[in-house]
VOPAGU-2260 file (C-alpha; in pm, 1 decimal, decimal comma):
REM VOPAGU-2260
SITE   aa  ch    i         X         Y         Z
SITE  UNK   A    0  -10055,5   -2867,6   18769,2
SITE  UNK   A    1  -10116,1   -3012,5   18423,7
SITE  UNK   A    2   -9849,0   -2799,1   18302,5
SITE  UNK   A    3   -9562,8   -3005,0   18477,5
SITE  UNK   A    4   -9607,6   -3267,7   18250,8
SITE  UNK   A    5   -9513,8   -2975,9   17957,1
SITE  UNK   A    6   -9182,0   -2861,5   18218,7
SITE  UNK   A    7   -9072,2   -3225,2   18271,9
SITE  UNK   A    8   -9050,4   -3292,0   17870,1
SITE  UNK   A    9   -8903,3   -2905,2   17754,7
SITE  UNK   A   10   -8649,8   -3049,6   18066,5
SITE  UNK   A   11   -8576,4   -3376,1   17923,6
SITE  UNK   A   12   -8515,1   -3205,3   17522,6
SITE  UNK   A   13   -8328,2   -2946,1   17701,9
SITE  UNK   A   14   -8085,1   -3185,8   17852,8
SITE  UNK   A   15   -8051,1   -3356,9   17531,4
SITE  UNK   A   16   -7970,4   -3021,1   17359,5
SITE  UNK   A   17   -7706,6   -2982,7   17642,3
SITE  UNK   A   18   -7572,6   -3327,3   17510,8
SITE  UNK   A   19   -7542,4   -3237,0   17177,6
SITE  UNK   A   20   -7339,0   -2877,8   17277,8
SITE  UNK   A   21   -7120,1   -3055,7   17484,5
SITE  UNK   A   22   -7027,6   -3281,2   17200,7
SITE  UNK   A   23   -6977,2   -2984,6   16925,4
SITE  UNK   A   24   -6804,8   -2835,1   17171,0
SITE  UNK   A   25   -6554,9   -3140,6   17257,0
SITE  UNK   A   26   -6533,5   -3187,4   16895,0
SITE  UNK   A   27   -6674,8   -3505,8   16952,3
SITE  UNK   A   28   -6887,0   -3551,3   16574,6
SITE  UNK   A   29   -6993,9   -3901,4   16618,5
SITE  UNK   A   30   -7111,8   -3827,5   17015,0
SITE  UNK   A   31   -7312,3   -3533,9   16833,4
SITE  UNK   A   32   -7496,0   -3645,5   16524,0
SITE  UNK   A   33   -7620,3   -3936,3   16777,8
SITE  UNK   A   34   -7731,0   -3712,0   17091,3
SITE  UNK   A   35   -7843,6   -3500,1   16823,1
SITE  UNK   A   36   -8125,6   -3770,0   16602,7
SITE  UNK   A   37   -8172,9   -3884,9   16999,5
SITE  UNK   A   38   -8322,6   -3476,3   17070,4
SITE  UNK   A   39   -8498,1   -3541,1   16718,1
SITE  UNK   A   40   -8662,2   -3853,5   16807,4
SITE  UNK   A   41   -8764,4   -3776,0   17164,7
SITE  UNK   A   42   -8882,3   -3435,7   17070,4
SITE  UNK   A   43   -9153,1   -3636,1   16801,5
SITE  UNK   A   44   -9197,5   -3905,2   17083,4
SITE  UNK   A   45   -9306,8   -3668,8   17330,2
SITE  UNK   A   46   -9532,3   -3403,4   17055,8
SITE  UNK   A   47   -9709,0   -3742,3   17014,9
SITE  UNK   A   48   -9818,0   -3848,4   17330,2
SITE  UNK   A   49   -9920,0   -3498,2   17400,8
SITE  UNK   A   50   -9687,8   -3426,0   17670,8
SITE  UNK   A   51   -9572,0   -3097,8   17452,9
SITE  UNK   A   52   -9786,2   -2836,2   17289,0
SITE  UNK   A   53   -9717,5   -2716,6   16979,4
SITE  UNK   A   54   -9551,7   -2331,0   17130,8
SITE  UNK   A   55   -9336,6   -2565,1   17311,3
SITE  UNK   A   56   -9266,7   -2765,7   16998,9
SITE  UNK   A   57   -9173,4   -2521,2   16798,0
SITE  UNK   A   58   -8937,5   -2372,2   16996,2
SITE  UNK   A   59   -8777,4   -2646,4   17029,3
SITE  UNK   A   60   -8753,8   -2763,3   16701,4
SITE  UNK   A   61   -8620,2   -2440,5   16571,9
SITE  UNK   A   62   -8334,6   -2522,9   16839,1
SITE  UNK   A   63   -8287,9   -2865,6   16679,5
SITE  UNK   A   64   -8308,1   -2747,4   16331,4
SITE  UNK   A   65   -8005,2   -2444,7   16456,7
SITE  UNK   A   66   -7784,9   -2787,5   16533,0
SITE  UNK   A   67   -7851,0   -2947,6   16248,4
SITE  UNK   A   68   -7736,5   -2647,6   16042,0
SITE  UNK   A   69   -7426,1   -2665,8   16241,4
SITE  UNK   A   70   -7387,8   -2969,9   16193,3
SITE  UNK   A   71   -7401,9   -3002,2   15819,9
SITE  UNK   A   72   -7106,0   -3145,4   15722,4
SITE  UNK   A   73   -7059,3   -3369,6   15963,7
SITE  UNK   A   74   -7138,4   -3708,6   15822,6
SITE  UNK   A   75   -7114,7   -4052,5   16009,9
């Protein structure tokens, strides 16, 4: 049971990671650098209320730092 707090936030990222593919994909820059520091803010928010351990944070983050590579030379 204490693990569906862990599910519910690697959920929420995930569907903010979804956001941010959707965008690239669309071509949509602007949509994407803003879902994507929205992922990057959430993902800190919810490493520091504890809701995700560190494995969990790290996997994630390597998945935000693989869009932000993408992303490089998009500027807003």
């Amino acid at each position: 049971m204490f693990n569906s707090k862990a599910k519910r936030a690697c959920r929420e990222v995930e569907a903010l990671f979804n956001d941010i593919q959707i965008n690239l994909e669309n071509n949509y820059k602007d949509l994407a650098i803003g879902a994507r520091k929205n992922a990057e803010v959430k993902l800190e928010e919810l490493r520091q209320s504890g809701e995700l351990g560190d494995k969990d944070y790290k996997k994630l983050k390597l998945k935000l730092d693989d869009f932000t590579k993408r992303m490089e030379g998009y500027h807003h």
